[in-house]
Wavefront OBJ file of the C-alpha trace (Angstrom):
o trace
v 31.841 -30.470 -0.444
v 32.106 -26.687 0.212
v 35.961 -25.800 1.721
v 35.671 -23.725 4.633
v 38.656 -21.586 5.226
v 40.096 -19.103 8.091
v 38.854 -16.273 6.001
v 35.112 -17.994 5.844
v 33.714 -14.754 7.884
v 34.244 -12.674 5.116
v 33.373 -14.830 2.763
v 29.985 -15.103 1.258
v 28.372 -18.439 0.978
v 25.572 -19.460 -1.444
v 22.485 -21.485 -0.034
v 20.221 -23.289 -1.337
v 16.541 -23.203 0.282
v 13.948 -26.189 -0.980
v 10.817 -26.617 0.977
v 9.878 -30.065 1.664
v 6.993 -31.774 0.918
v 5.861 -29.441 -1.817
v 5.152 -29.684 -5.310
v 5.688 -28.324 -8.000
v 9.255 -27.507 -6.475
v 9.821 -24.610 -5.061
v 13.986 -23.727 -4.193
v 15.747 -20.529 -3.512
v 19.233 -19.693 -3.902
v 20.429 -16.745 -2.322
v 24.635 -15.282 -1.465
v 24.550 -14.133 2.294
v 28.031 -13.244 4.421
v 28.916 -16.172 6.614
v 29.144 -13.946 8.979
v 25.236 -13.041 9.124
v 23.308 -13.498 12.490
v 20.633 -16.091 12.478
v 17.741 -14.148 12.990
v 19.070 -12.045 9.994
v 19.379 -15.058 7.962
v 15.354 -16.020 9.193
v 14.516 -12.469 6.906
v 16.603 -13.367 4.052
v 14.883 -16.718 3.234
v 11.255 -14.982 4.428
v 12.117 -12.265 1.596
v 13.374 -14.786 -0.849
v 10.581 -17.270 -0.232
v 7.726 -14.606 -0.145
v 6.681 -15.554 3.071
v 4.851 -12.904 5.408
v 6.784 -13.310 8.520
v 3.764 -13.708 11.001
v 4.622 -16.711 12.741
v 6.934 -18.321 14.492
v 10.138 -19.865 13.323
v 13.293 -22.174 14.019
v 16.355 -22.814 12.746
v 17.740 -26.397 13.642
v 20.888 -28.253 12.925
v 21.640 -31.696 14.479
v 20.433 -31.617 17.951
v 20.704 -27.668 18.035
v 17.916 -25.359 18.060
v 18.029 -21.517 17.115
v 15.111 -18.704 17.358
v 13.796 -16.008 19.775
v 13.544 -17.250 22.745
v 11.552 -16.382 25.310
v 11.442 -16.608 29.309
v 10.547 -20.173 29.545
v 11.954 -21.478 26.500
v 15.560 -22.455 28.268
v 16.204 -25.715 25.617
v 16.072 -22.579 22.636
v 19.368 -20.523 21.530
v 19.531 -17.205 20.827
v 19.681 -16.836 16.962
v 20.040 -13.189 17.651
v 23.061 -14.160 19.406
v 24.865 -16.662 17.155
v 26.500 -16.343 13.290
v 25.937 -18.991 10.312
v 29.508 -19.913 10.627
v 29.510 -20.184 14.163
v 26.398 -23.002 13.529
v 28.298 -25.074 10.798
v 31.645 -25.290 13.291
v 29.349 -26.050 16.418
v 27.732 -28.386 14.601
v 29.426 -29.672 12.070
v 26.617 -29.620 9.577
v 26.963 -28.849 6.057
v 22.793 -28.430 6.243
v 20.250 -26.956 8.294
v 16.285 -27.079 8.744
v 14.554 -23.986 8.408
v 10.898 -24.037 10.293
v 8.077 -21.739 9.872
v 4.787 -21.363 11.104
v 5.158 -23.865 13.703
v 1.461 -25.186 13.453
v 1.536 -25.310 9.477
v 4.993 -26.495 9.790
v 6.852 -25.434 6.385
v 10.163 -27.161 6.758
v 13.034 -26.003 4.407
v 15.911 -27.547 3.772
v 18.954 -25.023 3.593
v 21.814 -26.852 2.024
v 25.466 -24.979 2.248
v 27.089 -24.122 -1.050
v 30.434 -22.323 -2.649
v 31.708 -19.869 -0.320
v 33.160 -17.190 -2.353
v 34.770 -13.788 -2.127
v 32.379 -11.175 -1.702
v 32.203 -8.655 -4.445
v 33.873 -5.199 -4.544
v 30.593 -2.757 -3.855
v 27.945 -5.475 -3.899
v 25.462 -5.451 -0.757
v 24.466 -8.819 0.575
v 22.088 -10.641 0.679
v 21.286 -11.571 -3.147
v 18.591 -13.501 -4.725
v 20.324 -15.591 -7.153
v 17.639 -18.076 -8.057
v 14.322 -18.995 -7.848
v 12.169 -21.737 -8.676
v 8.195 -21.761 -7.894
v 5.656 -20.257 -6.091
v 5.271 -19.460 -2.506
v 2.179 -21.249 -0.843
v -0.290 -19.121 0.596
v 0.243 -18.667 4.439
v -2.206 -20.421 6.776
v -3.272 -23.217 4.503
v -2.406 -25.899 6.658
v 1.288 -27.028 5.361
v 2.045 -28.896 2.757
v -0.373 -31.212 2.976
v -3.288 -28.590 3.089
v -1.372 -26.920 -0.038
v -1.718 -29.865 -1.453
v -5.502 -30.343 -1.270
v -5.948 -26.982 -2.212
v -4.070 -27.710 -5.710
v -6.197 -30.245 -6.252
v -9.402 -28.187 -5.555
v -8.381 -25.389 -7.596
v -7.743 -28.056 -10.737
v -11.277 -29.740 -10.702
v -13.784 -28.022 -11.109
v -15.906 -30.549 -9.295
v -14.303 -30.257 -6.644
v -16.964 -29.608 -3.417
v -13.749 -26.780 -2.066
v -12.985 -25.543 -5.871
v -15.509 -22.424 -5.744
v -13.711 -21.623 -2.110
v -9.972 -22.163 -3.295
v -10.563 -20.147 -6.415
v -12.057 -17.126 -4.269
v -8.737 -17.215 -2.425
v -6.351 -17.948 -4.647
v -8.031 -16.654 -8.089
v -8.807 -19.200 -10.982
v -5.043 -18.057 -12.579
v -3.078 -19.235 -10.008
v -0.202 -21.261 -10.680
v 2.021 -22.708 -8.213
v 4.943 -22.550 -10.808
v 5.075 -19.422 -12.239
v 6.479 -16.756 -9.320
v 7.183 -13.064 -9.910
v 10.971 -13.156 -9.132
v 11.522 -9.419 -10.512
v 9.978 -8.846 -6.791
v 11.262 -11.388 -4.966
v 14.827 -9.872 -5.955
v 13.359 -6.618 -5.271
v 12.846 -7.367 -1.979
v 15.800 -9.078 -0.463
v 17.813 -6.131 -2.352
v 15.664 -4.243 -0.023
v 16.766 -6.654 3.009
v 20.324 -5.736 2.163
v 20.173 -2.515 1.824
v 18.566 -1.962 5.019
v 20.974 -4.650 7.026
v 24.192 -2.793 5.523
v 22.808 0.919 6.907
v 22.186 1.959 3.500
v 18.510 4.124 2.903
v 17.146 4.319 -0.535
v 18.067 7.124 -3.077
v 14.973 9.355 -3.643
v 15.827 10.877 -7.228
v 16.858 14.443 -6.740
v 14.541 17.205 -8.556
v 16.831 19.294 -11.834
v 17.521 22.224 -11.459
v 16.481 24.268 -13.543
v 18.366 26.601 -16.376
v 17.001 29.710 -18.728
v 17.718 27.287 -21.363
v 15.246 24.928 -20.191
v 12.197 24.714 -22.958
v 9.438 25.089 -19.682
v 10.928 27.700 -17.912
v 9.284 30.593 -18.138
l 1 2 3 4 5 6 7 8 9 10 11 12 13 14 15 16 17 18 19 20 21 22 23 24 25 26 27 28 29 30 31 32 33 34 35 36 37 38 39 40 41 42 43 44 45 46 47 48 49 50 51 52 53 54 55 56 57 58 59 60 61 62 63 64 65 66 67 68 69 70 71 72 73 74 75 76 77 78 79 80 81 82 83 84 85 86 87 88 89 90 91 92 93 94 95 96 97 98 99 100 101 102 103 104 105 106 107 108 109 110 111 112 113 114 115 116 117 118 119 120 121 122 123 124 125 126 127 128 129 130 131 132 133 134 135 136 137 138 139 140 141 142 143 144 145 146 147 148 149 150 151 152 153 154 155 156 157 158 159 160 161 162 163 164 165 166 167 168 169 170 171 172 173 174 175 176 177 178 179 180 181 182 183 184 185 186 187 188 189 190 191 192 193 194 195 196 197 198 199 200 201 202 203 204 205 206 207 208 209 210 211 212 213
């Protein structure tokens, strides 16, 4: 089990992100500060996973419930509001449920790992690891994932003509592009930490320069 100590919120912490009910298996593993805001932490693992962000989503642990809350929604806390470290010691959890799209219902499970000291010059979030594809969005969960799979495999299949226009006959639910998956939670951390992006500066130009003229 992962020791928590009095320096935990400046400490980073790895998690580890599976979604349920999905196969092939598809897990993320990405270093956050325990000292991130929830509704921080809901664009880390929507950048790590490859998910869109369109929907709705919920963080729960025990009988606690974190997201966005709006007027009537009085049972919901403020994940705007609360830290990842302030969730494990009011709930004692050393896992959480991650919900999105609350009619397809993708359900991750976000397990806490090795807090660590965070690096000398390194911006958090990373992307650490990452194991198959994202489903598409609006497929109807795993289970409608699922019978798309097996549409897209058989070519008898009275939905495979259908899946294939959506998908494309190369898709494969194990192979992910993780080169942009990294690309954009390194994104994510640069814009959480106040940093912009770098646009390379144009040379100046000398008389020794060959096109100078």
């Amino acid at each position: 089990m992962a020791r928590f100590t009095h320096d935990a919120p400046h400490q980073i912490v790895h998690l580890r992100i599976t979604l349920d009910d999905v196969r092939p298996k598809v897990m993320r593993l990405v270093a956050v500060p325990f000292g991130i805001h929830l509704h921080r932490l809901h664009l880390v693992i929507q950048a790590a996973m490859g998910w869109r962000g369109s929907h709705l989503w919920l963080i729960e642990a025990r009988d606690m419930t974190w997201g966005m809350p709006g007027p009537d929604d009085t049972n919901l806390l403020p994940a705007s509001r609360t830290v990842l470290i302030d969730l494990i010691a009011d709930t004692g959890a050393r896992s959480f449920d991650y919900i999105y799209d609350l009619g397809d219902d993708w359900r991750h499970t976000v397990k806490i790992e090795t807090p660590t000291p965070s690096a000398p010059g390194v911006d958090y979030p990373l992307l650490l690891e990452a194991t198959g594809r994202c489903p598409p969005e609006d497929c109807g969960g795993p289970w409608g994932y699922r019978d798309m799979l097996d549409a897209l495999r058989d070519p008898k299949h009275q939905r495979h003509a259908e899946v294939v226009e959506r998908l494309g006959s190369d898709f494969d639910p194990a192979t992910i592009d993780s080169a942009s998956l990294e690309k954009a939670v390194a994104g994510l951390a640069r814009l959480l930490s106040g940093k912009k992006s770098r646009k390379p500066q144009p040379r100046k130009r000398t008389r020794g320069d060959p096109d100078l003229f």
